[in-house]
C-alpha positions as CSV (number, residue, x, y, z in Angstrom):
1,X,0.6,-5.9,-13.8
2,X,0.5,-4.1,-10.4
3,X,-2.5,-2.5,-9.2
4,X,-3.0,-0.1,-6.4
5,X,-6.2,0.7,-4.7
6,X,-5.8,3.6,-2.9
7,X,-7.7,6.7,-1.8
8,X,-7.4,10.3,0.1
9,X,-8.7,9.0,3.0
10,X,-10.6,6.1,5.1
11,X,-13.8,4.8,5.0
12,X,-14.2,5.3,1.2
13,X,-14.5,1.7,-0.1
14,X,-10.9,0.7,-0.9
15,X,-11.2,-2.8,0.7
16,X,-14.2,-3.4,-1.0
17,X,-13.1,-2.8,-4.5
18,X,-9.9,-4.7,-4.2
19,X,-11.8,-7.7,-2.9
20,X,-14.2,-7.9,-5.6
21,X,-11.3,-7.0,-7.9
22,X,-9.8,-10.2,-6.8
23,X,-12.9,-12.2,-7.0
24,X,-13.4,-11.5,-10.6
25,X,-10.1,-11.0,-11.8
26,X,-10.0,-13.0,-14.9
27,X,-6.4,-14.8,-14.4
28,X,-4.0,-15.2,-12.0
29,X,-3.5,-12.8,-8.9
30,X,-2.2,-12.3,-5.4
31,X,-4.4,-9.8,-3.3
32,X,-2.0,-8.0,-0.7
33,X,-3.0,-6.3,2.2
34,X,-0.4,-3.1,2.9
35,X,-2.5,-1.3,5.4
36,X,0.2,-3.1,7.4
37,X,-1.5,-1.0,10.5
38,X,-4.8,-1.9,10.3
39,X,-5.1,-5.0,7.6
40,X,-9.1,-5.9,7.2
41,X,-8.7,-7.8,3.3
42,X,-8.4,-10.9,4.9
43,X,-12.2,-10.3,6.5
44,X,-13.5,-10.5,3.2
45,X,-11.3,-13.0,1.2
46,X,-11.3,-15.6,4.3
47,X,-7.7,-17.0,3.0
48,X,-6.4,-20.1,3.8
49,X,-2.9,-19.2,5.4
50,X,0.0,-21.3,4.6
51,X,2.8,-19.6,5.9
52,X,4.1,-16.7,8.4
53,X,7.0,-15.1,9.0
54,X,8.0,-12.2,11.6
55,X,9.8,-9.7,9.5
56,X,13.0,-8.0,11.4
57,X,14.8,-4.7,10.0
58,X,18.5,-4.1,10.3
59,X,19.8,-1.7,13.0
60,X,23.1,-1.0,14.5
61,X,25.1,-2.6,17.3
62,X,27.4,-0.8,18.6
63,X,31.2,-2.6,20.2
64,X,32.3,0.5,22.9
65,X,36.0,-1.3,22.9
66,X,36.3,-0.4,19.3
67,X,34.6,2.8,18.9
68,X,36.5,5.9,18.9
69,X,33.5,8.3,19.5
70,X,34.6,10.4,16.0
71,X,30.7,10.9,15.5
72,X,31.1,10.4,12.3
73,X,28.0,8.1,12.8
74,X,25.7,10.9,14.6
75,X,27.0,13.0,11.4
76,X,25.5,11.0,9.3
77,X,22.1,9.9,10.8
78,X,19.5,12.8,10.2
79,X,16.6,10.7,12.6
80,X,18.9,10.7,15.5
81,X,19.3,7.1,15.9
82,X,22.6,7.1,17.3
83,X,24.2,9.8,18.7
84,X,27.9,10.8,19.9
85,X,27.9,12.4,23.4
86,X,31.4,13.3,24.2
87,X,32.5,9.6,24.8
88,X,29.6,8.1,25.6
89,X,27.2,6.7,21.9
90,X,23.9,5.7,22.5
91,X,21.9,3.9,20.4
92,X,17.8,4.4,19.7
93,X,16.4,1.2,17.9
94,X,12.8,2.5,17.4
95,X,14.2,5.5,15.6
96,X,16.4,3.8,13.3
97,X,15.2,3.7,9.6
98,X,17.5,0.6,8.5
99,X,20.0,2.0,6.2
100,X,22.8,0.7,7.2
101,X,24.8,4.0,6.4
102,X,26.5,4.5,10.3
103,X,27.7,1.2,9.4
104,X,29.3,1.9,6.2
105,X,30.9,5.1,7.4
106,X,32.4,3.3,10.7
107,X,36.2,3.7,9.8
108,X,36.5,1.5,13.0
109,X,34.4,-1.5,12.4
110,X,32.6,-1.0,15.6
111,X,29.0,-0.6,14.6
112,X,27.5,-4.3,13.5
113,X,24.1,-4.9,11.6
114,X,21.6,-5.9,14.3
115,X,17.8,-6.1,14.6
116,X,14.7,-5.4,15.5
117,X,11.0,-7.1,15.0
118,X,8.6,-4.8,12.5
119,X,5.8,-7.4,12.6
120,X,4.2,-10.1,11.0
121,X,4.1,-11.4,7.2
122,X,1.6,-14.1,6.3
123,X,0.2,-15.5,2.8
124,X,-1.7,-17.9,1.2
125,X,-4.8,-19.1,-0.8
126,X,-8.1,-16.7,-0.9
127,X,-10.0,-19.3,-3.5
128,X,-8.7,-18.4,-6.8
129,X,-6.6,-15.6,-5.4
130,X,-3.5,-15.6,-4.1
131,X,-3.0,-14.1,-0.5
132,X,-0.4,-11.5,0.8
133,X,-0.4,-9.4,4.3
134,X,1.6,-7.7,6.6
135,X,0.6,-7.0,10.1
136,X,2.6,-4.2,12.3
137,X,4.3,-4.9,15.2
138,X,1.9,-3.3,18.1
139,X,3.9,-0.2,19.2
140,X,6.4,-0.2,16.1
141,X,6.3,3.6,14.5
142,X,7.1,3.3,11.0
143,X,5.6,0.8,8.7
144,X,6.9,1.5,5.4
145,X,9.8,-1.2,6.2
146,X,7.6,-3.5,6.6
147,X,5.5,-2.8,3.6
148,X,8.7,-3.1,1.8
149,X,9.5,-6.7,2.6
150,X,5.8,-7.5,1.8
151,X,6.3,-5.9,-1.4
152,X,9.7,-8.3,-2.2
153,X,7.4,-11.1,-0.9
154,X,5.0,-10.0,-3.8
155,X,7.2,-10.0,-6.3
156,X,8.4,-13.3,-5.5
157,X,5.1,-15.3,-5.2
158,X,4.4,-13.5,-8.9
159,X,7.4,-14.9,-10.0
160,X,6.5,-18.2,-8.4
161,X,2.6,-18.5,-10.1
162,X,2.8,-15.8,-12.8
163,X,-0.1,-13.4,-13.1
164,X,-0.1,-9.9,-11.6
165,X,-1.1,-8.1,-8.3
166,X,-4.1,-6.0,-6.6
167,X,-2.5,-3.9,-4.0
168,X,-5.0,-3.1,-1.1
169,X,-3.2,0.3,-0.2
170,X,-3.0,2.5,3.4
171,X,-5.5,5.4,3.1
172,X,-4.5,9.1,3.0
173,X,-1.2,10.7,1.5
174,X,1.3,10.0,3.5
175,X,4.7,7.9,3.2
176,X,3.0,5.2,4.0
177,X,0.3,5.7,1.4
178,X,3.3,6.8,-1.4
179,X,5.3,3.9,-0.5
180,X,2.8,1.8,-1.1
181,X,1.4,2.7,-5.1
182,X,5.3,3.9,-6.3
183,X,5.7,0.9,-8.0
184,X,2.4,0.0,-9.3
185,X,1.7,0.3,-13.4
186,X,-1.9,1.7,-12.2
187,X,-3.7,3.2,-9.4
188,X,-7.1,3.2,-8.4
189,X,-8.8,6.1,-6.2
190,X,-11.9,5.0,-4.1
191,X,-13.5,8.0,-3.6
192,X,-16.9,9.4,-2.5
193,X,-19.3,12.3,-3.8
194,X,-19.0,14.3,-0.6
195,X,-17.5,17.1,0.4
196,X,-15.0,15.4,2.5
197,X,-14.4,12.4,0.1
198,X,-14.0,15.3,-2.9
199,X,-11.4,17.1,-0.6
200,X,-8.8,14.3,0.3
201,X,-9.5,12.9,-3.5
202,X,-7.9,15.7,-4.9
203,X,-5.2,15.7,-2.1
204,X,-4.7,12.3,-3.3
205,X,-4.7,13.3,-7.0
206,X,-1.4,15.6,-6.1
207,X,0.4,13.3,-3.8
208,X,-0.1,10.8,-6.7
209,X,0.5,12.6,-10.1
210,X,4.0,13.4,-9.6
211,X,4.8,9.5,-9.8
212,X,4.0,9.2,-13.4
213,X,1.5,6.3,-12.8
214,X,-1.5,6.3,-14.7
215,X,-4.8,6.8,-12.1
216,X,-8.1,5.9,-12.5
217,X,-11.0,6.6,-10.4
218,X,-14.1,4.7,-9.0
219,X,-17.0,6.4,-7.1
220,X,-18.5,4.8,-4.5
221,X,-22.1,5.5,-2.7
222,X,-22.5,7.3,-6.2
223,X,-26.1,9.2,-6.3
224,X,-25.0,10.5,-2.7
225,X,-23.8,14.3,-2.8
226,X,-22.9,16.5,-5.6
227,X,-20.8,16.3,-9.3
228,X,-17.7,18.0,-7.9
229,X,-15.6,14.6,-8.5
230,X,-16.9,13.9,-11.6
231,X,-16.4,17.7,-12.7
232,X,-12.6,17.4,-11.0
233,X,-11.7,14.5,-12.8
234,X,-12.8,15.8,-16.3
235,X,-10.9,18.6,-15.9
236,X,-7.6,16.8,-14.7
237,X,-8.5,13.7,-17.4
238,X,-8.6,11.3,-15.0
239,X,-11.2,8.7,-16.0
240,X,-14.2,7.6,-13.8
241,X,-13.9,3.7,-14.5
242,X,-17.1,2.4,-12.1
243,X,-19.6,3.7,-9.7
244,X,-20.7,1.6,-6.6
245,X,-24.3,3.0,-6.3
246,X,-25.3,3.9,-3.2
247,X,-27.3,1.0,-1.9
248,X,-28.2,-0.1,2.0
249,X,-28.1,-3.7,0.5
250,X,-24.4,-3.2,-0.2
251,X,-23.3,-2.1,2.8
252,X,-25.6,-4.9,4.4
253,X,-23.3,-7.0,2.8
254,X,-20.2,-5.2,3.8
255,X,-21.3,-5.5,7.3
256,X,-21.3,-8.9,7.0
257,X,-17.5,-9.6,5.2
258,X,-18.6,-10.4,1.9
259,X,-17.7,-9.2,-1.3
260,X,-20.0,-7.0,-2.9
261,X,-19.0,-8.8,-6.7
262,X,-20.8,-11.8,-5.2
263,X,-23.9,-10.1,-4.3
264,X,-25.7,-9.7,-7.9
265,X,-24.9,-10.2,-11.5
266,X,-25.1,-6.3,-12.2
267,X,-22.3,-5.9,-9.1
268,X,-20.2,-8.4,-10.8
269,X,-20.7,-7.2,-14.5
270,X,-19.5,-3.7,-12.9
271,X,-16.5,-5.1,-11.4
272,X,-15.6,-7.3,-14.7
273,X,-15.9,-4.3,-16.1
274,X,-13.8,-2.0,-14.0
275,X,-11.2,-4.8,-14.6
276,X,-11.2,-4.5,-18.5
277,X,-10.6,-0.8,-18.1
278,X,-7.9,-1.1,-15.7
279,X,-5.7,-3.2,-18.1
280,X,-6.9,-0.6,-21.3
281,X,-5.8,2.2,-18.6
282,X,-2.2,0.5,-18.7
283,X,-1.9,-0.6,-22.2
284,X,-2.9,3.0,-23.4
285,X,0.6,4.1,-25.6
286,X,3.0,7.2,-23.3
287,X,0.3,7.4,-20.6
288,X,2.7,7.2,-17.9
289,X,5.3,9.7,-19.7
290,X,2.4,12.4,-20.1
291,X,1.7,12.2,-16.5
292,X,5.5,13.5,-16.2
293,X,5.3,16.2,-18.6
């Protein structure tokens, strides 16, 4: 089981549910960190790292002897990375997506899979947790690449150690945010009772439906604000599974990079909790298929 822990925008607790989600997770699990440009999981779960990697993404090389400047390579390429100028190609690395398709489409042979750096992938031990994170290259534009090869990393330590996955996801709605919960069984919006947090929950709520994937929410700071999320999420059936009461001592202990499951028993019965209701979420019968229809 994959789950995602995601929400409309910052600020709204995301971290701090996955963490204790890990913490109390009653099996085996890797926590990953995909807010591959600003990764903060690893403040909390203190892993011990074991391995790093840089991860590179394939881009083309172009060999002017062979190239017959038909542009059949600027044709294809809808982000511009390479371009036909009369006879002159240039090539634009930080704009090139990785798909290889200028190289497929080179009758000539003269385009070549090369490389560029996206950033850093490092893993490990976080106690009883597994540990997964990605860490952007500083300058590099697009991270869903990266996020990508953290996700095949993923899947390979799950087939390694068994057990499933808690997906610490970007915040907001964009690709990013998309590319980061599409293949989850379940997702989890953080959210807040505030006009602002109510807001970018539901933009979240229509970014996310169209996957299929059943969702789930969790309110934090609950007692703060009004009932428009709760009312919101009866209307659109999508089940409040914990509240994270709004408590100075919990974000004492926030401040402080520790997990909030550790804090007090009725913390960690809350989090158990939310766990038991995640897997029920999954195992309910055509849930995902409904959210299609």
């Amino acid at each position: 089981m994959i789950v995602s822990v995601a929400s409309g925008k910052g600020g709204t607790g995301k971290t701090t549910v996955t963490a204790s989600l890990a913490a109390v997770w009653d099996g085996s699990v890797v926590a990953v960190d995909l807010d591959v440009e600003e990764p903060n999981l690893h403040l909390f779960l203190h892993p011990a790292y074991q391995g790093r990697e840089t991860a590179h993404m394939t881009v083309p090389m172009v060999d002017e002897s062979r190239c017959t400047h038909c542009g059949a390579c600027s044709d294809l390429c809808q982000f511009k990375a390479i371009s036909v100028l009369s006879n002159i190609i240039l090539t634009f690395p930080e704009m090139c997506h990785g798909c290889g398709g200028c190289i497929a489409v080179c009758a000539e042979k003269a385009i070549s899979p090369g490389r560029r750096e996206l950033g850093e992938i490092s893993w490990g031990e976080a106690g009883k947790a597994g540990f997964l994170m990605g860490r952007l290259r500083i300058g590099e534009a697009m991270s869903p690449p990266l996020m990508r090869q953290v996700k095949a990393k993923l899947n390979r330590m799950i087939v390694s150690r068994g057990g499933d996955g808690v997906i610490d996801a970007p915040p907001g709605v964009s690709c990013p945010a998309v590319n980061a919960v599409m293949d989850s069984d379940v997702i989890i919006l953080v959210t807040e009772p505030t006009p602002f947090g109510f807001y970018d929950f539901k933009l979240a709520w229509e970014a996310f439906t169209p996957l299929g994937i059943p969702m789930g929410a969790v309110v934090n700071r609950a007692g703060l604000g009004d009932d428009s999320i709760y009312k919101f999420c009866k209307d659109k059936r999508v089940p409040v599974l914990a509240e994270i009461p709004y408590d100075r001592a919990i974000a004492e202990a926030y401040a402080r990079g520790r997990i909030i499951a550790e804090e007090s028993s009725e913390l960690k019965g809350a989090f158990v909790s939310l766990l038991k209701k995640i897997r029920n979420l999954v195992k309910q019968p055509g849930t995902r298929e409904a959210a299609h229809a």
